[in-house]
MIVEX-910716 format. One record per atom (N, C-alpha, C): residue number from 1; residue in three letters; atom name; x, y, z. Coordinates in pm, whole numbers, plus 32768, in hexadecimal, padded with zeros to 4 digits. Last residue first. Layout:
N
+-----+------+------+------+------+------+
: pos : code : site :   xx :   yy :   zz :
+-----+------+------+------+------+------+
: NUM :  ALA :   CA :    X :    Y :    Z :
...
+-----+------+------+------+------+------+
This chain:
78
+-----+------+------+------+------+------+
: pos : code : site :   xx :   yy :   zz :
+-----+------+------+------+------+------+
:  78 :  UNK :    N : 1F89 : A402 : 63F9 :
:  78 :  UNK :   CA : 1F9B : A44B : 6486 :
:  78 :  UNK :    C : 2031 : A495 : 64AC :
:  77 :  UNK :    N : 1FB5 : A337 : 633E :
:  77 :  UNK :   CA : 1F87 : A3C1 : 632C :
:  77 :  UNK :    C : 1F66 : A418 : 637E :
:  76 :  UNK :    N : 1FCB : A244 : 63B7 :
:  76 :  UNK :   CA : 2048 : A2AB : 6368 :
:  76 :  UNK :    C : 2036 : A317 : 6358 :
:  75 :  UNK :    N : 1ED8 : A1EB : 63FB :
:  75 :  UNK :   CA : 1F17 : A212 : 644E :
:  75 :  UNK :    C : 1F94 : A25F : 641A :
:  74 :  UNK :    N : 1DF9 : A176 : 6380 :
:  74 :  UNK :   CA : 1E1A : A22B : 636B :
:  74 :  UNK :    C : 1E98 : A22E : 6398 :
:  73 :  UNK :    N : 1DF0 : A081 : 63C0 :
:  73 :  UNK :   CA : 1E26 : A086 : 632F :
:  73 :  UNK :    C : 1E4F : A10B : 6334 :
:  72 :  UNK :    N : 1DCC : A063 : 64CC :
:  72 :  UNK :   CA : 1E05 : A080 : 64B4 :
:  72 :  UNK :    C : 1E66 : A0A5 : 6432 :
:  71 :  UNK :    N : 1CE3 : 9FEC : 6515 :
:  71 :  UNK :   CA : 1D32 : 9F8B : 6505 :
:  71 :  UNK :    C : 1DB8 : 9FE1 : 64EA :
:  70 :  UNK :    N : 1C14 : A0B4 : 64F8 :
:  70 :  UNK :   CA : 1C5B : A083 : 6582 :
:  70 :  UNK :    C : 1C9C : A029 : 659F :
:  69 :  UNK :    N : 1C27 : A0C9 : 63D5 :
:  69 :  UNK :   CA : 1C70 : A14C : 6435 :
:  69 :  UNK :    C : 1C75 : A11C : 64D2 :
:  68 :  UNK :    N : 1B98 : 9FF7 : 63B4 :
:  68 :  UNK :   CA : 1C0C : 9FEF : 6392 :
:  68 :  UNK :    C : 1C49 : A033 : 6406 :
:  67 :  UNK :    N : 1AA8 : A052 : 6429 :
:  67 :  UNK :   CA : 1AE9 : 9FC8 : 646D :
:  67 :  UNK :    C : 1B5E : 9FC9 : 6424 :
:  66 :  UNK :    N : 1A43 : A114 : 637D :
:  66 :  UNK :   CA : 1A67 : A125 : 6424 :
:  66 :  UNK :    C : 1AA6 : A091 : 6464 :
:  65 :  UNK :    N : 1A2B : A073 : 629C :
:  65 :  UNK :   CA : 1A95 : A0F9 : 62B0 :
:  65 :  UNK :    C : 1AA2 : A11A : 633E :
:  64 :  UNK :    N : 194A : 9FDD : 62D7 :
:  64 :  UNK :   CA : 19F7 : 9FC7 : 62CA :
:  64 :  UNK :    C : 1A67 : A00E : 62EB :
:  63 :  UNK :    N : 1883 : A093 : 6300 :
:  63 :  UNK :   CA : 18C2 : A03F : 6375 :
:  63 :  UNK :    C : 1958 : A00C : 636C :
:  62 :  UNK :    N : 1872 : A127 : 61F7 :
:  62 :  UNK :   CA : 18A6 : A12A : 6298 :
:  62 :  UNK :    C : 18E4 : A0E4 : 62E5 :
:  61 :  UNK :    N : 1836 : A01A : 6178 :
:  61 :  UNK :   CA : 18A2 : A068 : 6143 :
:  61 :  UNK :    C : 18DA : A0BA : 61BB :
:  60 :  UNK :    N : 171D : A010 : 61F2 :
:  60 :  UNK :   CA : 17B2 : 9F9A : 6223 :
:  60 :  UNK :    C : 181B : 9FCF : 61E1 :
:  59 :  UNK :    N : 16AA : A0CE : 61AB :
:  59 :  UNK :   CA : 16CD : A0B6 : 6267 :
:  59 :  UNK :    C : 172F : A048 : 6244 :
:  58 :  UNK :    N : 172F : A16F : 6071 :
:  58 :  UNK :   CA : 16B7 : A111 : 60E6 :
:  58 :  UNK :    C : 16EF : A0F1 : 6168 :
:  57 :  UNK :    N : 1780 : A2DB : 604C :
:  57 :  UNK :   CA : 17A5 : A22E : 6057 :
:  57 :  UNK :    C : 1722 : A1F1 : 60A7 :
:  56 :  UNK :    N : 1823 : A414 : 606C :
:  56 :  UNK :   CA : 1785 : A3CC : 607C :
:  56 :  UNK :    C : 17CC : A32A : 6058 :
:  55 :  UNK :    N : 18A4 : A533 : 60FF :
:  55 :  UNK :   CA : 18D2 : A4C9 : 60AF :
:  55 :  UNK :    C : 1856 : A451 : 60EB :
:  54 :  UNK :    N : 1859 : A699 : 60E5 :
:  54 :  UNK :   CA : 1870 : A61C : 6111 :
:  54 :  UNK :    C : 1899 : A5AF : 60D2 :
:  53 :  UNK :    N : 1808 : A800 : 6123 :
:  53 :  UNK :   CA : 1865 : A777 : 60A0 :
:  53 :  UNK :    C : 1855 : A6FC : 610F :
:  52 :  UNK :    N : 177C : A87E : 6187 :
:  52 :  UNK :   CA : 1742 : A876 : 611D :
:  52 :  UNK :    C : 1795 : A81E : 60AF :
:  51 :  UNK :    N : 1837 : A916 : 6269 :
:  51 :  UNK :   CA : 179F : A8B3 : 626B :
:  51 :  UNK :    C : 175F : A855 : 621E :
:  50 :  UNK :    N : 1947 : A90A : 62F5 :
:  50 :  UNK :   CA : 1903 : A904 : 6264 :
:  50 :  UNK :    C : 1886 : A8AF : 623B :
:  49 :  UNK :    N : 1962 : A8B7 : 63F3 :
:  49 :  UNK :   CA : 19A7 : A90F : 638E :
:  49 :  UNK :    C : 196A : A952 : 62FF :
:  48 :  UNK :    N : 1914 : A7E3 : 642B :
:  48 :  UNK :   CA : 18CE : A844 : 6438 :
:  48 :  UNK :    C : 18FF : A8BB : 6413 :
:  47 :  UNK :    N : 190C : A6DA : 6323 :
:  47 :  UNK :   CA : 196C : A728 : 638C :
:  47 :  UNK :    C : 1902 : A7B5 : 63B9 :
:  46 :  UNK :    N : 1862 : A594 : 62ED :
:  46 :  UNK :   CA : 1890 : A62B : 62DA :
:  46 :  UNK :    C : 18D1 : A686 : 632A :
:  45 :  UNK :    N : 1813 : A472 : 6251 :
:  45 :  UNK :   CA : 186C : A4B4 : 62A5 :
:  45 :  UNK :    C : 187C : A529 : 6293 :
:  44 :  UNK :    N : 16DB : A3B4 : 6246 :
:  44 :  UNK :   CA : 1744 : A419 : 6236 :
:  44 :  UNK :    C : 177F : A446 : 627D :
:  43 :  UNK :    N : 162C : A294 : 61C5 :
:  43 :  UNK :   CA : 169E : A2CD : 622D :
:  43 :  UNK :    C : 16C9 : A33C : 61FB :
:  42 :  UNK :    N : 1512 : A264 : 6129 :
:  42 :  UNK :   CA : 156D : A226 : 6114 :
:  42 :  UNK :    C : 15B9 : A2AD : 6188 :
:  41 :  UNK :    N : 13D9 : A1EE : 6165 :
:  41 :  UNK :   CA : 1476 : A1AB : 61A4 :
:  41 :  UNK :    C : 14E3 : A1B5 : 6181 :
:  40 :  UNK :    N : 1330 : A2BD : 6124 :
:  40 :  UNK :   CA : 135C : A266 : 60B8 :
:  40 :  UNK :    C : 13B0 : A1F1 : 60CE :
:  39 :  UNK :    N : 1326 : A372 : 61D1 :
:  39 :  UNK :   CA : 12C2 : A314 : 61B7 :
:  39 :  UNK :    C : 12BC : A278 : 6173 :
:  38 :  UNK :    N : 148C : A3A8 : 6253 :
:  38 :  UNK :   CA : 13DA : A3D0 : 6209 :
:  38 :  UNK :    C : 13B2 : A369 : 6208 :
:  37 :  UNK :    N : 1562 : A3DC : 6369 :
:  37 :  UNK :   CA : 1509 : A37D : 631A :
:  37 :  UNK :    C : 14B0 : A3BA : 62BB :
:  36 :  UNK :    N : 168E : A441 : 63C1 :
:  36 :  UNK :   CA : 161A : A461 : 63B0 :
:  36 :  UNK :    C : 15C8 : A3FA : 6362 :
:  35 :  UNK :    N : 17A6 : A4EB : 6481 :
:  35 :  UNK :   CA : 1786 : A460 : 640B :
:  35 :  UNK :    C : 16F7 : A45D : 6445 :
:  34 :  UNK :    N : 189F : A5EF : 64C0 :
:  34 :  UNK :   CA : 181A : A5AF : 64E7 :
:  34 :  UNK :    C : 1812 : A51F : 6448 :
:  33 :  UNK :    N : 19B9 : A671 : 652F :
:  33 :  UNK :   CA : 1960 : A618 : 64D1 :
:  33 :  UNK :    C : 1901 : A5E9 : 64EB :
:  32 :  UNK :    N : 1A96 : A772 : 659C :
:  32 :  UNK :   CA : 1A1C : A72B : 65AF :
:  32 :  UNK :    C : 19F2 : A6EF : 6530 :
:  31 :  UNK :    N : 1B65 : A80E : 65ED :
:  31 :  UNK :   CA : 1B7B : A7B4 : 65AA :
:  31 :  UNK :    C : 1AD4 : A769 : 65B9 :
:  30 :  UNK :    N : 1BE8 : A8CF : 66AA :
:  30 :  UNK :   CA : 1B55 : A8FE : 666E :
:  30 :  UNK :    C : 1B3C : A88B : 65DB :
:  29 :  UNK :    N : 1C49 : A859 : 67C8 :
:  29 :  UNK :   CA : 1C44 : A880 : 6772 :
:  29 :  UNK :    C : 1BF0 : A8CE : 6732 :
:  28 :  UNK :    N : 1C5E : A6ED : 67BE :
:  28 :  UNK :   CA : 1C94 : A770 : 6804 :
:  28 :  UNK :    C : 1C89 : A802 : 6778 :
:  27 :  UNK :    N : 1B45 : A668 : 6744 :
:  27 :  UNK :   CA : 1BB5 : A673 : 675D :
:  27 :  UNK :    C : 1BDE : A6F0 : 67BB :
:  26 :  UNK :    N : 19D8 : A62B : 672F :
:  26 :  UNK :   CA : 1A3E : A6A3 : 6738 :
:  26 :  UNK :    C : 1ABB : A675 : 674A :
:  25 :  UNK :    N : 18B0 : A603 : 669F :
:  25 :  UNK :   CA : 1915 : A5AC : 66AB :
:  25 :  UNK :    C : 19AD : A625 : 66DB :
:  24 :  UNK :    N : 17AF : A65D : 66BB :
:  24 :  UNK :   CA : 17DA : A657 : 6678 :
:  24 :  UNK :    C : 1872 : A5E7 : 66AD :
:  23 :  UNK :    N : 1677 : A574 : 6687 :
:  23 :  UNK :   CA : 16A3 : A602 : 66CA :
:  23 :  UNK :    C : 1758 : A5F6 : 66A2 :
:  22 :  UNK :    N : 15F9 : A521 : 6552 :
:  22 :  UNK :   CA : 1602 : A51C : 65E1 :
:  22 :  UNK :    C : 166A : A577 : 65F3 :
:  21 :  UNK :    N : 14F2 : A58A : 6450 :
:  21 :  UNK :   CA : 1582 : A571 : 64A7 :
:  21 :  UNK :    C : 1563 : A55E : 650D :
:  20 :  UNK :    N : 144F : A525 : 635C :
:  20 :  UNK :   CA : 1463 : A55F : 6412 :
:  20 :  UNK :    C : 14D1 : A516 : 642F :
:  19 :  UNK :    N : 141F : A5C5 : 625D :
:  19 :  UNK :   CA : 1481 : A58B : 6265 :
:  19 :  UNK :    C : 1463 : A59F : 631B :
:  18 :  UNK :    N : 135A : A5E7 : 6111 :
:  18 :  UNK :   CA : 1353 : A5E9 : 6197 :
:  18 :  UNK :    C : 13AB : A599 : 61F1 :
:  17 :  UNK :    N : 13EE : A666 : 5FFA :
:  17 :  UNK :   CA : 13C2 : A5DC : 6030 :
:  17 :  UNK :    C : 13CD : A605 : 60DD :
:  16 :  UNK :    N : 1378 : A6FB : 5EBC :
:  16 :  UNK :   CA : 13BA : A6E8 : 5F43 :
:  16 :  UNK :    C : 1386 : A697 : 5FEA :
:  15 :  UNK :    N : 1424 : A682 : 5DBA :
:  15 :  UNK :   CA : 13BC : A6B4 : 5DE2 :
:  15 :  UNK :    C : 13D8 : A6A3 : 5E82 :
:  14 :  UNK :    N : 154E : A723 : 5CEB :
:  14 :  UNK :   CA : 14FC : A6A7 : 5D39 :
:  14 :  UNK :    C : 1498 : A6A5 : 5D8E :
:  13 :  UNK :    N : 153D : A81F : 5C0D :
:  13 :  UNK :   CA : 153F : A7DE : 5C99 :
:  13 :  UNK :    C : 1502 : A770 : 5CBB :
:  12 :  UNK :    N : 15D6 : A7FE : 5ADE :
:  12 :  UNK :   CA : 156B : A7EB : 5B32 :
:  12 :  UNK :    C : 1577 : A7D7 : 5BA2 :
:  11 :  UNK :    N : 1676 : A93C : 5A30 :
:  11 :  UNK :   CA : 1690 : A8F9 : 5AC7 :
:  11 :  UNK :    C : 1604 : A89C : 5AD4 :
:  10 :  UNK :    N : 1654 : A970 : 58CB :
:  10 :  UNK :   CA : 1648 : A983 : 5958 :
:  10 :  UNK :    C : 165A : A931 : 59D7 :
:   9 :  UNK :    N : 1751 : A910 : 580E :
:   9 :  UNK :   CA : 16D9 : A919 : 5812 :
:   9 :  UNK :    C : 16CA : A931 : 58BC :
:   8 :  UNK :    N : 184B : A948 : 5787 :
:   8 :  UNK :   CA : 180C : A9CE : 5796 :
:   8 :  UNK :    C : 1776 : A9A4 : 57B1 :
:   7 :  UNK :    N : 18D1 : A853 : 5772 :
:   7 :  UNK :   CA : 1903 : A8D7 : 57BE :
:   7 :  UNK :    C : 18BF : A938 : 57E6 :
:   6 :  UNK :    N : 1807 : A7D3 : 5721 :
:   6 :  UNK :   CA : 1840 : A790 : 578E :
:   6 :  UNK :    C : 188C : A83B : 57F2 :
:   5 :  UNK :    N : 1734 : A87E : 563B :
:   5 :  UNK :   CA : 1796 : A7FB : 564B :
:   5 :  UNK :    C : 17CA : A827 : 5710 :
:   4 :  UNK :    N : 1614 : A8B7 : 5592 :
:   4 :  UNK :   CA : 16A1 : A901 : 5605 :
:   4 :  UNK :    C : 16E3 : A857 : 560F :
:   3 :  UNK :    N : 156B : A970 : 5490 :
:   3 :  UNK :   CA : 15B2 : A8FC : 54E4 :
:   3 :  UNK :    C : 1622 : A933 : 5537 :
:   2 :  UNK :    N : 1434 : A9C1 : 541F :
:   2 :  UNK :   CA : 146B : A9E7 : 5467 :
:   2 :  UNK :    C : 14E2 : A947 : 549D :
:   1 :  UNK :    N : 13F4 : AA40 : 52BF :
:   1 :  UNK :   CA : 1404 : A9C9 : 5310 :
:   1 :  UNK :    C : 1463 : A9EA : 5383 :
+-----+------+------+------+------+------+
């Protein structure tokens, strides 16, 4: 009988989701972010830094987060 538990069972990848971005977003710098849609509606944020990580949410979870940060909730963290 074959069993694996939690530690020792293999990686699944999440399947992979068609993501269009828009162009990118730059600071001074080499600081760039782009934010992207799929099919599905739901938003992503990613750095061009690192292609292949991002942070996903629905368009109004976005939108917030970009209306906070121009309200200035980030602002300490500058």
């Amino acid at each position: 009988m074959n069993t694996t538990d939690a530690a020792t069972a293999p990686a699944t990848a999440a399947p992979a989701v068609e993501i269009d971005w828009n162009a990118p977003f730059c600071s001074e710098g080499a600081n760039c972010f782009r934010f992207g849609l799929d099919d599905s509606g739901h938003a992503y944020i990613g750095s061009t830094l690192t292609p292949g990580v991002h942070v996903s949410d629905s368009v109004e979870a976005l939108r917030a987060l970009i209306s906070a940060v121009k309200a200035g909730a980030a602002d300490h963290l500058l």
